[in-house]
N, CA, C and O atoms as CSV, one atom per row, in Angstrom:
chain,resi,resn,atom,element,x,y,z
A,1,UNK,N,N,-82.999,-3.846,-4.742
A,1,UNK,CA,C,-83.768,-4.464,-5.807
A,1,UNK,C,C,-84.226,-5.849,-5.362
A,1,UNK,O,O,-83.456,-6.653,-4.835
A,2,UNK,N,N,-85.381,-6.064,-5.574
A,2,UNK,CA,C,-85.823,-7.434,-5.501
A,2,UNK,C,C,-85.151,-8.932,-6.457
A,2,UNK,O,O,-84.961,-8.944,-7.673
A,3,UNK,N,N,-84.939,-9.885,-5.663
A,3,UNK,CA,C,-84.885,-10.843,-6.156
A,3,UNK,C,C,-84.779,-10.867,-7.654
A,3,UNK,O,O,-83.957,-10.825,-8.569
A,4,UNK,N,N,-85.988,-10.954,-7.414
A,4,UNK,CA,C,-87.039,-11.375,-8.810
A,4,UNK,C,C,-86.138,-10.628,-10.091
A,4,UNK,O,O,-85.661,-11.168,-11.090
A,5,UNK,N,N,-86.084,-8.899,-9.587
A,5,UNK,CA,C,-85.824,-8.316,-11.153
A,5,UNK,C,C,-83.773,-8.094,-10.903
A,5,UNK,O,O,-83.209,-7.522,-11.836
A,6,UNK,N,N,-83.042,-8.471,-9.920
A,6,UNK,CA,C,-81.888,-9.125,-10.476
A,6,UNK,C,C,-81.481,-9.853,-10.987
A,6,UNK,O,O,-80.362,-9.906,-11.497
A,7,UNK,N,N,-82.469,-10.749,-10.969
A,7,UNK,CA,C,-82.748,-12.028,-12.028
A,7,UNK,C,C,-82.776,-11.998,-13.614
A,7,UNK,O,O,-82.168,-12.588,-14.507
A,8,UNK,N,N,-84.075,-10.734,-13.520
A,8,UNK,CA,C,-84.131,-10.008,-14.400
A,8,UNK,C,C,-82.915,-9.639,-15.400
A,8,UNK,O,O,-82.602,-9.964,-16.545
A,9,UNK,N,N,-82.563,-9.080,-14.733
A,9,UNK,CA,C,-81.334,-7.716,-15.355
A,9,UNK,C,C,-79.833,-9.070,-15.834
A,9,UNK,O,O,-79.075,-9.020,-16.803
A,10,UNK,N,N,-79.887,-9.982,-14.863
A,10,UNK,CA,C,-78.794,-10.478,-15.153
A,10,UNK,C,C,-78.637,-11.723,-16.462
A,10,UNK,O,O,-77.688,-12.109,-17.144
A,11,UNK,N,N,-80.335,-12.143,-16.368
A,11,UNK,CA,C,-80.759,-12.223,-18.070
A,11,UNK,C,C,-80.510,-11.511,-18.838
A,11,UNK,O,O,-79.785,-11.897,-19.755
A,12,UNK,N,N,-80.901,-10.405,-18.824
A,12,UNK,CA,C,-80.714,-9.490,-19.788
A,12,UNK,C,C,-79.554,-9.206,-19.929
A,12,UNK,O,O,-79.410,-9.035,-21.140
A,13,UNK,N,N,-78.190,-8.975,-19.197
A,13,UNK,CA,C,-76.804,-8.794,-19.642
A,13,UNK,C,C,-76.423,-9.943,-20.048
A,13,UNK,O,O,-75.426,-9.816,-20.759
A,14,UNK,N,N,-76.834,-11.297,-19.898
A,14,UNK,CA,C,-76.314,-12.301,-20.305
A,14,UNK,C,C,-76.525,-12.380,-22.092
A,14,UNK,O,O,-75.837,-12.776,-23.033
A,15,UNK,N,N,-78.006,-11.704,-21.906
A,15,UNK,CA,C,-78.107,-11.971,-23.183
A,15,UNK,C,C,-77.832,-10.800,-24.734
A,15,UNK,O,O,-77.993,-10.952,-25.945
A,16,UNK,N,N,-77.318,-9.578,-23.788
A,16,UNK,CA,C,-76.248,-8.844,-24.175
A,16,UNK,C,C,-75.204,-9.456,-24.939
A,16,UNK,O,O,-75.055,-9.601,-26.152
A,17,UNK,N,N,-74.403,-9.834,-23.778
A,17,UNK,CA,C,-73.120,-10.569,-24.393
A,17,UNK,C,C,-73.404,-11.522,-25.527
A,17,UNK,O,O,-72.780,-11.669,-26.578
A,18,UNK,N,N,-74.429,-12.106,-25.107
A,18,UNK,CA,C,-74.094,-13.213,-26.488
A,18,UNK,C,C,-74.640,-12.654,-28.057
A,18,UNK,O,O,-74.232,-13.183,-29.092
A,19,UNK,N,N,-75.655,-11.466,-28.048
A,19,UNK,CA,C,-75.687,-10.654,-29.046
A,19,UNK,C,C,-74.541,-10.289,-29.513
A,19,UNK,O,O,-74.230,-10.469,-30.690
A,20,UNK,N,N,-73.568,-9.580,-28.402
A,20,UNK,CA,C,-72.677,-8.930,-28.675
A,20,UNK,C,C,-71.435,-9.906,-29.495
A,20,UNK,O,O,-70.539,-9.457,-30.211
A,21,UNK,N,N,-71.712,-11.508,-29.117
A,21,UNK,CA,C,-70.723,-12.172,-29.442
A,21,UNK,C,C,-71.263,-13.205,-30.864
A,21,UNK,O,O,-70.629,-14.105,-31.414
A,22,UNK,N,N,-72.182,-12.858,-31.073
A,22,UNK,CA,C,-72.972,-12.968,-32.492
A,22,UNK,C,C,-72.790,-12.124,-33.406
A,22,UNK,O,O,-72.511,-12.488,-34.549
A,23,UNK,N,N,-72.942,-10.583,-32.995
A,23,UNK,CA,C,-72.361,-9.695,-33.866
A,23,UNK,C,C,-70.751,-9.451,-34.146
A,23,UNK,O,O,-70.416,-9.025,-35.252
A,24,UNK,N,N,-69.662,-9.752,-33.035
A,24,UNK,CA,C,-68.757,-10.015,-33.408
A,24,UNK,C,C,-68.044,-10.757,-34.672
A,24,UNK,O,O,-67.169,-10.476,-35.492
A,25,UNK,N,N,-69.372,-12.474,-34.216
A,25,UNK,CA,C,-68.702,-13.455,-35.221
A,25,UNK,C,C,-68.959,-13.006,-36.834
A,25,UNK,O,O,-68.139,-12.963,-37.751
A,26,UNK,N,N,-70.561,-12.652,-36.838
A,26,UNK,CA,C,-70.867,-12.150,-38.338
A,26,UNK,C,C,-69.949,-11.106,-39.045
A,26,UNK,O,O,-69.680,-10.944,-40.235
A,27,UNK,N,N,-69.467,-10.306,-37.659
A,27,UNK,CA,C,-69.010,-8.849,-38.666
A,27,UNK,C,C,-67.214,-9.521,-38.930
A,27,UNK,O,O,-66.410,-8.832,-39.558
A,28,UNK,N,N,-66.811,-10.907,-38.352
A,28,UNK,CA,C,-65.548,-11.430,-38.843
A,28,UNK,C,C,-65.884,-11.861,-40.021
A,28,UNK,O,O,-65.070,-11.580,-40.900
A,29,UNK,N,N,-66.938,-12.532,-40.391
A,29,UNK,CA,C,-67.637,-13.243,-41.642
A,29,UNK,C,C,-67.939,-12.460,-42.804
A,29,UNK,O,O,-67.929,-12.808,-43.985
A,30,UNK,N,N,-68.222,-11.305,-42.271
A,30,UNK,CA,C,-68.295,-9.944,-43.709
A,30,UNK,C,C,-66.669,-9.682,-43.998
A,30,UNK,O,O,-66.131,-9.685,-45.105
A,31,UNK,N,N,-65.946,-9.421,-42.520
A,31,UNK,CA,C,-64.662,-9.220,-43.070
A,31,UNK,C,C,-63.828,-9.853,-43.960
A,31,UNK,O,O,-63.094,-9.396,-44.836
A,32,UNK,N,N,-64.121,-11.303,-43.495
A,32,UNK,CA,C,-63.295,-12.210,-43.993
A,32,UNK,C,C,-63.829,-12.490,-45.935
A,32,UNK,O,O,-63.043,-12.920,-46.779
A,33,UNK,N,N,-65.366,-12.093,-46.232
A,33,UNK,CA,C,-65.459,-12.199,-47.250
A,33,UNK,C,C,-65.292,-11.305,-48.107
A,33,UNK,O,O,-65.072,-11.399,-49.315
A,34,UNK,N,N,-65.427,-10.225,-47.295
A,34,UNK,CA,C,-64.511,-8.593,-47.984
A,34,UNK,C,C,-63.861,-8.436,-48.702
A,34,UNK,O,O,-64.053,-7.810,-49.745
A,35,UNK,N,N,-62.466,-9.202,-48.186
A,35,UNK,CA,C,-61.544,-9.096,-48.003
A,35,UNK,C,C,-60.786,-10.298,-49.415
A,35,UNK,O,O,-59.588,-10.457,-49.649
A,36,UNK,N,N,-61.788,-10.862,-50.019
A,36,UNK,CA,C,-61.788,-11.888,-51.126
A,36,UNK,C,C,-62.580,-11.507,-51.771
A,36,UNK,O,O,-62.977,-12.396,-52.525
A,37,UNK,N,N,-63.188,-10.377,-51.934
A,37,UNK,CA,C,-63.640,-10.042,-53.081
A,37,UNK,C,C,-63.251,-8.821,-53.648
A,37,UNK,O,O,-62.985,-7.836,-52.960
A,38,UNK,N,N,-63.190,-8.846,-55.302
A,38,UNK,CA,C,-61.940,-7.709,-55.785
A,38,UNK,C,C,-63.107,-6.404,-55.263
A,38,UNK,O,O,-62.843,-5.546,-54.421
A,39,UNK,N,N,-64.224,-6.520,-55.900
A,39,UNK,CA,C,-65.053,-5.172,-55.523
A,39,UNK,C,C,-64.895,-4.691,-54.959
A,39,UNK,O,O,-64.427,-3.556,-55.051
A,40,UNK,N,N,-65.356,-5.596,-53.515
A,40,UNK,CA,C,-65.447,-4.814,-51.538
A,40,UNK,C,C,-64.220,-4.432,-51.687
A,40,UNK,O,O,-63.917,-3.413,-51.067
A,41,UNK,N,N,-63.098,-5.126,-52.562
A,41,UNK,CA,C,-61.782,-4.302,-51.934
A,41,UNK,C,C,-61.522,-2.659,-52.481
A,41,UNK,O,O,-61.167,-1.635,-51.897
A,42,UNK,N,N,-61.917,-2.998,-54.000
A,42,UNK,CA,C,-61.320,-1.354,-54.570
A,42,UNK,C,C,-62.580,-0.589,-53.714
A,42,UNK,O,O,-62.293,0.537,-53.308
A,43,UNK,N,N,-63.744,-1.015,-53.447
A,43,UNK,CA,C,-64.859,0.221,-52.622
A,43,UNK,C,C,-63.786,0.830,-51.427
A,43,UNK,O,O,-63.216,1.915,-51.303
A,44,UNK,N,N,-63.807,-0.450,-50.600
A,44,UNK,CA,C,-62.658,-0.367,-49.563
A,44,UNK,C,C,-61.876,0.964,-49.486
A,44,UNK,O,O,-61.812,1.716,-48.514
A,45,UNK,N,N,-61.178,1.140,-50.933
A,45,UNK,CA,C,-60.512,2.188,-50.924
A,45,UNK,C,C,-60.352,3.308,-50.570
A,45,UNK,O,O,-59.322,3.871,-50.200
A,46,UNK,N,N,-61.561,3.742,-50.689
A,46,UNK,CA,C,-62.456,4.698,-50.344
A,46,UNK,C,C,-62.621,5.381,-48.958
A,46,UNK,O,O,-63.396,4.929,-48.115
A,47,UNK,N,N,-61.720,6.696,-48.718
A,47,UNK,CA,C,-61.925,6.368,-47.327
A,47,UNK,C,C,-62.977,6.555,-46.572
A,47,UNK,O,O,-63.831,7.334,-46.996
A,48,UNK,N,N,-63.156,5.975,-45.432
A,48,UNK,CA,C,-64.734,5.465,-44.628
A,48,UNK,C,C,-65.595,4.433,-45.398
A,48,UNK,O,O,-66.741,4.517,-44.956
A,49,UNK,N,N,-65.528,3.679,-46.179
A,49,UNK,CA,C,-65.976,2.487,-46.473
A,49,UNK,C,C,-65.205,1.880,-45.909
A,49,UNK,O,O,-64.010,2.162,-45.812
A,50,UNK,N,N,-65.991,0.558,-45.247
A,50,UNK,CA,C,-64.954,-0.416,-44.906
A,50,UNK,C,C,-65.380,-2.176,-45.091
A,50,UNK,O,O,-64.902,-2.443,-46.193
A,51,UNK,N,N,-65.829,-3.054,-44.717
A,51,UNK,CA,C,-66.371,-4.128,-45.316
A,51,UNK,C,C,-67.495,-3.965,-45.038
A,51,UNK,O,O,-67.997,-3.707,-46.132
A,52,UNK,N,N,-68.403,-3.930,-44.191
A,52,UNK,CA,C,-69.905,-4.311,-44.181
A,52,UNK,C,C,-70.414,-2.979,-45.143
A,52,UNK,O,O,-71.167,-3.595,-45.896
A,53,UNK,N,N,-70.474,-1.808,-45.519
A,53,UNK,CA,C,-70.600,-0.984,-46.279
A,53,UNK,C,C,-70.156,-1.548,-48.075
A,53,UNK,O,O,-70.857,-1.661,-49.081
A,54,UNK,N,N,-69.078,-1.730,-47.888
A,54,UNK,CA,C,-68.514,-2.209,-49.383
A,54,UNK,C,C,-69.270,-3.837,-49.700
A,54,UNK,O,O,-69.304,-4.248,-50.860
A,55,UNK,N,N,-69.737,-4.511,-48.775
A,55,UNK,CA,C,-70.307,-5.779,-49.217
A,55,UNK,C,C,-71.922,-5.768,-49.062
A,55,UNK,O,O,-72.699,-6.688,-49.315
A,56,UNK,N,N,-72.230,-4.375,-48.542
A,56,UNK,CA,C,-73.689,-4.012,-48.886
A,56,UNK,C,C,-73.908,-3.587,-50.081
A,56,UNK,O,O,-74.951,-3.780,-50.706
A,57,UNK,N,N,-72.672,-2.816,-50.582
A,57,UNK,CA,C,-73.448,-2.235,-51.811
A,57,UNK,C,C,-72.881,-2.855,-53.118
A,57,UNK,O,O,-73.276,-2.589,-54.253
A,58,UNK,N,N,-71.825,-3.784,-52.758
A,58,UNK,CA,C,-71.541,-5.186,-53.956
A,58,UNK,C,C,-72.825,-5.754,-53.905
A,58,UNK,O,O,-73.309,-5.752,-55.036
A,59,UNK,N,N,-73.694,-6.314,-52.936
A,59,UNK,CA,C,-75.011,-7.210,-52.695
A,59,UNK,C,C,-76.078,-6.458,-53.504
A,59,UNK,O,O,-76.975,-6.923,-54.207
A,60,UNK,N,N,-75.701,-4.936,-53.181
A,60,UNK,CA,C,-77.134,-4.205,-53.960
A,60,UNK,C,C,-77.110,-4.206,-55.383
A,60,UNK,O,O,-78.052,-4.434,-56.143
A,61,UNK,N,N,-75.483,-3.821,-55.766
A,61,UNK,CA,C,-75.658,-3.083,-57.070
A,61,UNK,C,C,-74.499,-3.568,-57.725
A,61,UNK,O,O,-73.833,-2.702,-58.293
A,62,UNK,N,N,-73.959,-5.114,-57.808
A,62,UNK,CA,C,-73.063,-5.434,-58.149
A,62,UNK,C,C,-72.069,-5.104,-58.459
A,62,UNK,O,O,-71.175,-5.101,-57.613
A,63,UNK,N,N,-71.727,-4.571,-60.162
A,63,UNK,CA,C,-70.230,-4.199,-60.350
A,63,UNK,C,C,-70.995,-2.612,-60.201
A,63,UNK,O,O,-70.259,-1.725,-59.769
A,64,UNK,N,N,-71.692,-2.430,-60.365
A,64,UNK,CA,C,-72.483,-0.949,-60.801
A,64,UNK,C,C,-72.403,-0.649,-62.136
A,64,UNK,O,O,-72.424,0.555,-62.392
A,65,UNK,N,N,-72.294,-1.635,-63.330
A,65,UNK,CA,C,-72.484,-1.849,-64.610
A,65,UNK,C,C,-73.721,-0.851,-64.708
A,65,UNK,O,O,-73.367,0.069,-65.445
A,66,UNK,N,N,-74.964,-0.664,-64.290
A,66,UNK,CA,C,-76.242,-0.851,-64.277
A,66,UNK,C,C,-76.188,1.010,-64.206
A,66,UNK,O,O,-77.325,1.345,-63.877
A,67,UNK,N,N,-75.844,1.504,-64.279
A,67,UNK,CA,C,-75.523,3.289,-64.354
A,67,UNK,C,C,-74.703,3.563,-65.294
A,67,UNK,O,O,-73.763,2.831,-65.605
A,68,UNK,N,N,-74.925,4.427,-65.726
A,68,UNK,CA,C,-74.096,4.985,-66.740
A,68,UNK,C,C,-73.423,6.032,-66.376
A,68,UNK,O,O,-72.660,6.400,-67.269
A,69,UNK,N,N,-73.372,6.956,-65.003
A,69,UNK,CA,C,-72.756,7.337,-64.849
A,69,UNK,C,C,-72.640,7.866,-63.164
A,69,UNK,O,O,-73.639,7.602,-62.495
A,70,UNK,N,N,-71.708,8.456,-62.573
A,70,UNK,CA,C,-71.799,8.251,-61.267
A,70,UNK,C,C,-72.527,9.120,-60.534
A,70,UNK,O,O,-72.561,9.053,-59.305
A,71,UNK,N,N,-73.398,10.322,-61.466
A,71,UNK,CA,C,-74.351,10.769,-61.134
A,71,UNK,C,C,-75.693,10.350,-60.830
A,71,UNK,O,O,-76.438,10.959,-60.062
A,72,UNK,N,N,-76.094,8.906,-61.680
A,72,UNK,CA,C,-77.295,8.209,-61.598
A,72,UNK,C,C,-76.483,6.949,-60.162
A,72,UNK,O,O,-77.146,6.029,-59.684
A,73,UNK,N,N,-75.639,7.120,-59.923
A,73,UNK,CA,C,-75.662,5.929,-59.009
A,73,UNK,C,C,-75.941,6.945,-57.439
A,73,UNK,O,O,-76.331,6.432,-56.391
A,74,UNK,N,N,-75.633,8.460,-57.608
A,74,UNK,CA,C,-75.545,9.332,-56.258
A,74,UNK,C,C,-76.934,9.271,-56.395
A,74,UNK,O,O,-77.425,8.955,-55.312
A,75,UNK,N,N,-77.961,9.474,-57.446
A,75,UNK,CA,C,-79.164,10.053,-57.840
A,75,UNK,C,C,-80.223,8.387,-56.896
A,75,UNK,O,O,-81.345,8.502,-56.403
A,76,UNK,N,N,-79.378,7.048,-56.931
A,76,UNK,CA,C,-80.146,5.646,-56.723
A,76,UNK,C,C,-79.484,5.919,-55.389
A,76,UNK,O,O,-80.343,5.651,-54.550
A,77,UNK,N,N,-78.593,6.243,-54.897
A,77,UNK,CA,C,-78.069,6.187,-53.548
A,77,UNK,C,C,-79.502,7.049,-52.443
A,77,UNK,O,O,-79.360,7.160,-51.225
């Protein structure tokens, strides 16, 4: 390989890692707020929810007051 595009490539893994270490920090930052809120926790429960799932759909659809029943929330899902 030329110069030029090892250069290349080793940009590009560099800048891998630090994605990778950006997405690390955020997905500690969902955890950590998860993990303090009663909602994300009882979703939590649930198995295969886990925080970024349970604090997406606290963000969307709050308590889920907003349905009347858990057929209209599968029906908005």
């Amino acid at each position: 390989l030329s110069p030029r595009l090892v250069r290349l490539i080793s940009d590009l893994i560099e800048d891998w890692h630090r994605l990778d270490e950006r997405i690390a920090a955020v997905s500690a930052e969902i955890e950590a707020l998860a993990a303090q809120d009663e909602h994300c926790q009882r979703l939590m429960s649930v198995p295969g929810v886990g925080p970024i799932i349970s604090s997406a759909m606290v963000a969307a659809i709050g308590t889920g007051a907003g349905f009347k029943q858990g057929r209209d929330f599968g029906a908005w899902l």
